[in-house]
C-alpha positions in Angstrom: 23.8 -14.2 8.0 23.2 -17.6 6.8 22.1 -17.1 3.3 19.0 -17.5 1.5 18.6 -21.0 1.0 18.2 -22.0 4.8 15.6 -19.5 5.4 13.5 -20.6 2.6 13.7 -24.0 3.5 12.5 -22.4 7.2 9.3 -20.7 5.4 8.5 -23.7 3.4 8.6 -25.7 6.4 6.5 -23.5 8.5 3.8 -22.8 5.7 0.5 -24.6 6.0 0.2 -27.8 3.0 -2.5 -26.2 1.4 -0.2 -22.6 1.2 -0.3 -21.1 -2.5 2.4 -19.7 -4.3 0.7 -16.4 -3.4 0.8 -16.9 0.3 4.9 -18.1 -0.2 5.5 -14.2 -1.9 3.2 -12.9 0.6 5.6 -14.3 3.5 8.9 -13.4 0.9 7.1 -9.8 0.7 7.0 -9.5 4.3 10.5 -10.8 5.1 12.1 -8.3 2.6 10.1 -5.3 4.4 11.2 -6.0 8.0 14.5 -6.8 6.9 14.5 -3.2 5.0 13.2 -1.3 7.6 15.5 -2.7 10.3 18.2 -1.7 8.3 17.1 1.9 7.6 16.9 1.7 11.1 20.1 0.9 12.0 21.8 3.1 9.4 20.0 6.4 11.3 17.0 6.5 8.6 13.9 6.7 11.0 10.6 8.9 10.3 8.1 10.0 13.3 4.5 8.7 13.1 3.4 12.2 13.0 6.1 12.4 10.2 4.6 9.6 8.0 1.3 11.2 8.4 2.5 14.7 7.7 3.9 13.6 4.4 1.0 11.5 3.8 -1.6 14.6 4.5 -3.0 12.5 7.7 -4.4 14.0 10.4 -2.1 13.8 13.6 
């Protein structure tokens, strides 16, 4: 990986000029998620939708 630096100079670039700081933590927010959940992924750490909604009391 190349660090942070370079990819917040990629999400500063591709916000809009009127973006707020709450739309830059929305996109940092967002980031840190996927990343997260492609590495749960990866280590073997997957749920089933009908898991998720099990757990959650959802209908299936």
């Amino acid at each position: 990986m190349g660090g942070v630096k370079p990819e917040v100079r990629r999400l500063a670039e591709d916000l809009p000029e009127d973006a707020t700081w709450d739309d830059v933590m929305e996109e940092v927010f967002l980031k840190q998620a996927i990343e997260a959940g492609l590495k749960a992924g990866s280590e073997g750490r997957k749920r089933t939708v009908g898991g998720v909604r099990k757990s959650y009391g959802l209908p299936e």
